[in-house]
N, C-alpha and C positions, 0 to 999 in steps of 0.2 A: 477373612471370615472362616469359622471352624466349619469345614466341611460334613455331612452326615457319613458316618462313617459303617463300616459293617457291624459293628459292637453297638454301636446306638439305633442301629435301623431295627438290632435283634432287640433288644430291648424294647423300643417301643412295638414289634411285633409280637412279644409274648403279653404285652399289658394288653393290645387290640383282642389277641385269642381269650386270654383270662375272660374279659371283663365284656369284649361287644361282640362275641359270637355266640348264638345266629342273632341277627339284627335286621330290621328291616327300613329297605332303603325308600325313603319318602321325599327326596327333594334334592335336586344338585343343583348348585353356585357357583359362577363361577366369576371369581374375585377380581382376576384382571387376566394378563394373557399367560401369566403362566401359575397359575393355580385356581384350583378348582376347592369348593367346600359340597360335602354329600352328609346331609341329615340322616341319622340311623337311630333307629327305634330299636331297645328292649323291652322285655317286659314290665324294667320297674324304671328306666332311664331315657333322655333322650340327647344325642350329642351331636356333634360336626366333624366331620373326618375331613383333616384337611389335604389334601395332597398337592403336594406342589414340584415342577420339573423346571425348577428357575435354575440356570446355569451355574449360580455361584450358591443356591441355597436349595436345593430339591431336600422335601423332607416329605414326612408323612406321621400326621400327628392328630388327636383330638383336641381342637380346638374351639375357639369362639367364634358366635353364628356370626355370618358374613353380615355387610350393610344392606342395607333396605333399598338400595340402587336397584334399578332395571340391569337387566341382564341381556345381552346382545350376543354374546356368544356363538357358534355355531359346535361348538367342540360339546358344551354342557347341555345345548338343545341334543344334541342326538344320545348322551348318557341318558338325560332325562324320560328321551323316547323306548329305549330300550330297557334300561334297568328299573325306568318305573315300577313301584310295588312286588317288585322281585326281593329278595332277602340276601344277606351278605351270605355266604356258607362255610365260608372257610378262607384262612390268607397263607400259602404255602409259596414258600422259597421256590425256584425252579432249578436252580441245580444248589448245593453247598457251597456256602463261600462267596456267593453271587451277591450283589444290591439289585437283584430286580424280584418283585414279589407277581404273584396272581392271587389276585382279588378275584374269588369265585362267588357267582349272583344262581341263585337257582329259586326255585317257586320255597322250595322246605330242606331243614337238613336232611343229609342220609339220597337227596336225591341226584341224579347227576346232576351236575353244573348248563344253566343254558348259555352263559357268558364270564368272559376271561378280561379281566382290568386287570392288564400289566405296566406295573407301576416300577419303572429302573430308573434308580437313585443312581447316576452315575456322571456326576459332574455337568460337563457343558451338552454332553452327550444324552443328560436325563431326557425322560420322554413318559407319555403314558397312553397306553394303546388299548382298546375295546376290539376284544375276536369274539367271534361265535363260537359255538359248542365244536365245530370243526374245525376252530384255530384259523379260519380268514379274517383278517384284518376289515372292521367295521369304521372306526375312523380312529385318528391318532391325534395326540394335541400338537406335535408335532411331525408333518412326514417329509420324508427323504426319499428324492430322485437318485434316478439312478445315475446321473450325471453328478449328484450330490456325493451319494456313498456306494461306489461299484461294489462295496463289500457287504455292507447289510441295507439296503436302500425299505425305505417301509412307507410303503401305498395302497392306499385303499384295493382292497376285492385280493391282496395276495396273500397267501401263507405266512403268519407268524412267526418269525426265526429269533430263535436267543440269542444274545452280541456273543460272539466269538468270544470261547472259551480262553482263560486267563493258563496259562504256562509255570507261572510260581509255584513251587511248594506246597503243598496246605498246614498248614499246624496243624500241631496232632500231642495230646498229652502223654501220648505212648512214645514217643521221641526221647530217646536218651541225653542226658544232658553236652556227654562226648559229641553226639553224634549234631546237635544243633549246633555246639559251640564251634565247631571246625566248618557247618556249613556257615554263618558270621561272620568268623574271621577269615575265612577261605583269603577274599582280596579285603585287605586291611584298610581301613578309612574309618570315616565319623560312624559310632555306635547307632546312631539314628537313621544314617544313611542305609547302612548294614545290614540292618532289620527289614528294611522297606524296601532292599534290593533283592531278599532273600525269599521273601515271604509273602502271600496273597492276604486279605483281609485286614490289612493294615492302614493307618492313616498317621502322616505325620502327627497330629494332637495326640493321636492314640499311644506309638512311639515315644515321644515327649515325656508323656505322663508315665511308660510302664519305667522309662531309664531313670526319671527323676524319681519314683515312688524307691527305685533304688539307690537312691544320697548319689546317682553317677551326671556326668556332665553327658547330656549327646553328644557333643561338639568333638567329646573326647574320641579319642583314638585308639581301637582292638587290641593293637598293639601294645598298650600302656597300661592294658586292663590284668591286674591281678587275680589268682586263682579266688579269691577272696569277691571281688567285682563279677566275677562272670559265675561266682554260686547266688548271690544277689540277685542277679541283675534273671536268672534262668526262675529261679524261685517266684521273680514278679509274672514273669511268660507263665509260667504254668499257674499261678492264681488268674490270672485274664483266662486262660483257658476253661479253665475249671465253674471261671463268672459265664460265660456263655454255654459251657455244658448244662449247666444246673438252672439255668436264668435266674443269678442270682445279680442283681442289679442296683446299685446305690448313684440316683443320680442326686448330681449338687454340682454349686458354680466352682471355680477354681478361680485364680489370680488373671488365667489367661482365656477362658472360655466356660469350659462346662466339659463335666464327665459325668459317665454315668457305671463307671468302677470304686470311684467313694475314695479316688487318690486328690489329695490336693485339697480336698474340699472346703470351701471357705464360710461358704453357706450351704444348707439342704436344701435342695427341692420336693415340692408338694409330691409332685412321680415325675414320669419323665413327659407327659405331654406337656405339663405347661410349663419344663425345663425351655423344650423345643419353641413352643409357642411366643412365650417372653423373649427367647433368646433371638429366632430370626427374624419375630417382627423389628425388635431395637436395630438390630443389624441393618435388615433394608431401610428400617424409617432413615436411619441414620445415614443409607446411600441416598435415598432421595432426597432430604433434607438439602445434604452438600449441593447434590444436582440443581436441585431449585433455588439455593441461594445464589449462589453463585451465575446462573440466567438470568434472576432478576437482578443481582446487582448489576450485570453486563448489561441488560436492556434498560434500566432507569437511566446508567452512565450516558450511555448512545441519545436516547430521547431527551436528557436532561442539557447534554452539550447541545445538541440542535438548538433548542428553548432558547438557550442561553446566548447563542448567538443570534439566533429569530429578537432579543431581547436589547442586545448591544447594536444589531441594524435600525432600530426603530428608534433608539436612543439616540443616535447621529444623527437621524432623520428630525427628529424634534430637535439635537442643538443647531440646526441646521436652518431652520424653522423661526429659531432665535432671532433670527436677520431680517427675519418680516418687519418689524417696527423700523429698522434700519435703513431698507431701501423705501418703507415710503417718506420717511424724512428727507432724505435724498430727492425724491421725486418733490415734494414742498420746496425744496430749497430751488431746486430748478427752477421752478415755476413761479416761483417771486424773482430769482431771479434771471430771467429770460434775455434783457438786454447784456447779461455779461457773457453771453454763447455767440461763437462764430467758426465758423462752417470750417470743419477738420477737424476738430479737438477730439483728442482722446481722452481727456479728462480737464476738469474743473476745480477750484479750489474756493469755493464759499464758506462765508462765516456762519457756523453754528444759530439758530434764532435764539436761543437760550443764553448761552453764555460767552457768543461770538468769537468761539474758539473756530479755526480753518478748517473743513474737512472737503478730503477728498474726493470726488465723485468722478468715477471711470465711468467714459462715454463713446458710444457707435460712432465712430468718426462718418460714417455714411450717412447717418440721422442727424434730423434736428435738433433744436430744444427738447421742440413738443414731444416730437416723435421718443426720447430718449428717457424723457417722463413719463412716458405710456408707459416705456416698458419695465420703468423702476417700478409704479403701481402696479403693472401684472404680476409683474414677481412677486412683490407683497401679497399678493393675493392669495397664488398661488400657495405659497409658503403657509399664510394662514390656513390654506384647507389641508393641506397636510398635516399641520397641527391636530386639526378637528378629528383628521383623519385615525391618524397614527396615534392619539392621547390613552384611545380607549382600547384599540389593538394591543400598545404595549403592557395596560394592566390588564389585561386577557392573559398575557405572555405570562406575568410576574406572579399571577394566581396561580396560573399554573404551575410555574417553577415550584410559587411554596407548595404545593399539595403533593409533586412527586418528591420534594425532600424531602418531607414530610415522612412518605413512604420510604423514601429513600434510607431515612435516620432507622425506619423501624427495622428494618432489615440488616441494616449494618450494626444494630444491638443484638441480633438473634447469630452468636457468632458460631458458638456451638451448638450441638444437638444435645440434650439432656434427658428429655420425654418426648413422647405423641403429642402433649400440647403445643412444640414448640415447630413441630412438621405443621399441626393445623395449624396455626398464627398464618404461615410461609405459605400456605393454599389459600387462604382469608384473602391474601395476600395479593395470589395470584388469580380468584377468583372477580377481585373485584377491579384487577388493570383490565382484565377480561371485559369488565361490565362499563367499563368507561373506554373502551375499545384504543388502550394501548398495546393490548396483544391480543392474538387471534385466538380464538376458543383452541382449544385441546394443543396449549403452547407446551407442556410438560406433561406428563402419565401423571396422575392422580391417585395416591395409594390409598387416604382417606377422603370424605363425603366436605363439597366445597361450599362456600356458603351461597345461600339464596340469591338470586337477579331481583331485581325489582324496583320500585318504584317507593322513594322514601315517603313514609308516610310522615305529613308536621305534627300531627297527634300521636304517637303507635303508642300502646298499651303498654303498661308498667309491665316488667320481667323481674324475675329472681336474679339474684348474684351468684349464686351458687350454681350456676347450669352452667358457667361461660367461666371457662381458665383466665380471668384474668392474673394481673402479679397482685399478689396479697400481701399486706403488712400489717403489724400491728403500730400502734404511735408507744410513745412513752409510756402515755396515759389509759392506754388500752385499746384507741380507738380504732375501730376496724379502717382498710385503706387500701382501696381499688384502682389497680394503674391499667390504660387499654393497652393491650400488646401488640395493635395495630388499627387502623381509622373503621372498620365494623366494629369492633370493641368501644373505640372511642365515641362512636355513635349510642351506642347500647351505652352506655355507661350513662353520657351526658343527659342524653332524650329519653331512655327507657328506664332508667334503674334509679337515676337522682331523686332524693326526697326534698319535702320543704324546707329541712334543716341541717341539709348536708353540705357541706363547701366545695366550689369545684375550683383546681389548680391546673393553670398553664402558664408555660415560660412564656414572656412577652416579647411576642412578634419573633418568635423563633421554632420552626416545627419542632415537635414530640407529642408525646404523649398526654390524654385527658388525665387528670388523676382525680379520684373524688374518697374526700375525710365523709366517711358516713359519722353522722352524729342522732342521738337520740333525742326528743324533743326536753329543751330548755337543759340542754347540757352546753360547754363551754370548753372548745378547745386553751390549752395552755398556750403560750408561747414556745414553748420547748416542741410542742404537735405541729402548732403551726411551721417552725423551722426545720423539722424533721420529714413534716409533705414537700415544703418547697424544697430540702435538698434532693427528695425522691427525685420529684418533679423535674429538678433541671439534671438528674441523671438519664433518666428516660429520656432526652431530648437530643438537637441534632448538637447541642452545644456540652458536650460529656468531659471533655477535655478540657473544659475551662474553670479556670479558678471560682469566678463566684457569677450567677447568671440570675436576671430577674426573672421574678415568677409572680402571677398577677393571680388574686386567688376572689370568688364571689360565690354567690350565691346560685344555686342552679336556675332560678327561674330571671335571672340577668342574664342567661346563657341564650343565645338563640342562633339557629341556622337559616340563612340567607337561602332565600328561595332557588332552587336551582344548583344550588352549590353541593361539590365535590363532597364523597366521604371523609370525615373528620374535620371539615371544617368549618369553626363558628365561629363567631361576635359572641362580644362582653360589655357587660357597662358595668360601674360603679364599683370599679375594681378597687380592689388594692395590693400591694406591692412587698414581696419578702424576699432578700437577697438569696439565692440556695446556692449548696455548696455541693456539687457534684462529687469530689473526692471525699467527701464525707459520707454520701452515700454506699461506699463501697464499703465502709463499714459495718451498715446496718444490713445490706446483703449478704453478709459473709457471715452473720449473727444467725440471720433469718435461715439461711442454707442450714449450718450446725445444728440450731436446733431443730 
């Protein structure tokens, strides 16, 4: 992940002064534990200043207003207490060359500052600190004992100290080109390395981009660099310089991240807030994302082989069971015939009453007849009530199984991360093992808002299709065509959004995905529609690998959900049957993506 660099902190620092000072502060949020959002009012605008001191992503940007979540926080309770209704006044560097700012809060501009938000973009080391007017530390979002850091430790009620001053060089455009070039090459190695050994305010991205903006390789070597390369490569340094003297700023994406020098650039950005904003949301969705697939795929494994074994015990247990009809035949046979028993026998050999074939019957040499026929009908007995027993335990088991394959299918389809809708799916996800109590509330950090707990309603209210990411498609024929991207979707789909004359498709007797052909009234899907849902359909499913898979397609009010039963899963009647082609679907995907 591209780090916030000093070239980009200047940058989004000269658009905050431009455009939101003075501003007054009306609200702070805060998002999760390592960022915070602060509402700021001008006179003709109002926005969200995001600040954030996340170890792999500290930035500081105007962003989009946080979620409508409760806020628990104790870090944004006491900003709120203090900078309430106070005014931003001004954002100044604290020494040159630094990534740490002070966000100055006062009643008006022009007056002194009554509080000090120091906000240091510095890696795993970021932080962000509230002082008073006399620079005591009021609270931090992170503090540091002294057992922690004997060198700068930061606790409540003590003096504000800047991180220990950096030792590098500084740039400077008054630097001769002689005199830079010999401090580079002083110890010879990689161009990139050279730079970043040499010099303070640098970032490898930054680096990268100034050596490649000149046709040179980083990787390459001082030594190998021509008078020719090193007028290039001094010419790009002193344009960065001159971009940060002047705040003269071009951001836009590049092939490998984003700049905001105008080198590289593949696409432009809007400015550079919502460079920053686009960029590190995709970035952490995209940690979380992995985080959370990968959990649940571990936790369904775990719980699904339990099942499965609880599954195959119960199974043995009923062919087991089998033998009930067998020992009380056994005991019949006895008991007709009682004169051919005498005292020791370990077993017996009577003819069948049916077809008077010989069977064996093992006997208590210590018992009687009688006595030995008892216990053939106890056993029988027995045996039957464990049947009784065990019949309805094991399709307890097998419902079960299917519902977490089920989930289990939808999760192993969300293989990569592409947008936010595909992080919410994976909280949908995780929301609702939560709400059937396979895993414990607050099993994963939550970056977006999870879906509702609650109580399935058998009537709930029609909804739009448009509010809810499902997968979308078009048919052949035009027809619109709605897949669930996991069992709250499939529920919404099937109960809340189906009309009288839309069709709903499921592979038969194999988890996936709901899929529903919306159709308008006294319209007529083709054949060619119909086999292009059922290929969707058996794509979405747990069966994606397989050549051709049935798919059972009806009407939505044939649809119904069994009282009591799990999310995503319903009964059908009056089905009927389209072979789908999974690898066919990949087609119409790859279509759908392009255009």
């Amino acid at each position: 992940m591209q780090p916030v660099d000093f070239t980009t902190l200047t940058a989004a620092c000269c658009d905050l002064r431009a455009n939101w000072l003075p501003s007054r502060l009306e609200q702070v949020y805060q998002r999760d534990r390592f960022t915070i959002a602060i509402a700021l009012r001008t006179m003709n605008k109002r926005g969200w200043l995001t600040i954030s001191w996340h170890p792999q992503a500290a930035r500081l940007y105007i962003g989009d207003p946080p979620p409508k979540n409760p806020d628990t926080f104790t870090f944004s309770q006491q900003l709120r207490h203090q900078l309430g209704g106070l005014a931003l006044i001004s954002i100044e560097a604290i020494a040159p060359w630094e990534r740490v700012l002070d966000l100055q809060f006062g009643r008006r501009p022009g007056e002194t500052p009554l509080w000090h938000l120091y906000v240091e973009i510095m890696g795993k080391y970021s932080n962000v600190i509230l002082a008073d007017a006399n620079n005591l530390i009021i609270t931090a979002a992170h503090q540091v004992s002294q057992q922690q850091s004997s060198v700068r430790p930061i606790q409540t009620g003590q003096p504000y100290e800047i991180p220990p001053v950096l030792t590098d060089p500084i740039p400077s455009l008054s630097e001769s080109q002689q005199r830079w070039q010999e401090r580079v090459s002083l110890v010879p190695g990689k161009i990139g390395r050279c730079l970043l050994k040499n010099y303070r305010g640098l970032s490898s991205a930054l680096v990268q981009s100034i050596v490649q903006a000149a046709d040179l390789d980083p990787d390459r070597s001082t030594e190998t660099l021509t008078e020719s390369d090193w007028q290039k490569l001094f010419s790009r340094w002193q344009e960065w310089l001159q971009a940060l003297e002047n705040y003269q700023f071009e951001p836009g994406w590049t092939s490998a991240g984003y700049t905001v020098l105008g080198w590289g650039i593949i696409a432009p950005a809007k400015d550079i807030h919502t460079l920053l904003d686009r960029y590190y949301t995709q970035q952490l969705n995209q940690q979380v994302f992995s985080q959370l697939r990968h959990q649940l795929s571990q936790k369904l494994n775990s719980i699904l082989g339990k099942l499965r074994l609880k599954a195959n015990t119960f199974a043995q247990k009923l062919q087991q069971s089998d033998d009930a009809d067998k020992h009380r035949q056994q005991a019949d046979l006895l008991m007709a015939n009682l004169q051919s028993w005498s005292p020791g026998m370990k077993s017996i050999i009577l003819p069948d009453f049916e077809n008077g074939n010989p069977i064996t019957i093992p006997l208590n040499p210590e018992k009687n007849a009688i006595l030995n026929a008892q216990a053939l009908y106890k056993r029988h007995q027995k045996l039957k009530r464990a049947r009784n027993a065990v019949e309805p335990l094991l399709a307890e088991v097998k419902a079960e199984i299917y519902y977490l394959e089920q989930v289990e299918a939808t999760v192993s389809q969300l293989e990569i991360y592409t947008n936010s809708e595909d992080l919410q799916t994976l909280e949908e996800i995780r929301e609702e093992l939560i709400g059937q109590r396979y895993l414990e509330a607050g099993y994963v950090a939550s970056v977006g808002q999870g879906s509702k707990g609650g109580k399935q309603d058998s009537h709930p209210p029609k909804q739009e299709a448009s509010n809810i990411n499902f997968y979308r498609f078009r048919t052949p024929s035009g027809f619109e065509l709605l897949i669930g991207r996991n069992n709250r979707q499939n529920d919404q789909l099937t109960f809340r959004i189906a009309g009288d004359y839309d069709l709903w498709f499921h592979t038969q007797e194999i988890p996936g995905s709901h899929v529903l052909l919306r159709l308008e009234p006294g319209a007529a899907p083709d054949e060619v529609d119909l086999q292009f849902t059922a290929d969707l359909a058996a794509y979405y499913s747990r069966s994606r690998q397989s050549d051709q898979v049935p798919v059972v397609y009806t009407e939505p009010k044939h649809v119904y959900k069994p009282k009591g039963a799990k999310p995503g899963v319903a009964i059908y009647k009056q089905e009927r049957i389209v072979w789908g082609r999974p690898q066919q679907a990949n087609q119409y995907i790859t279509r759908t993506v392009q255009n």
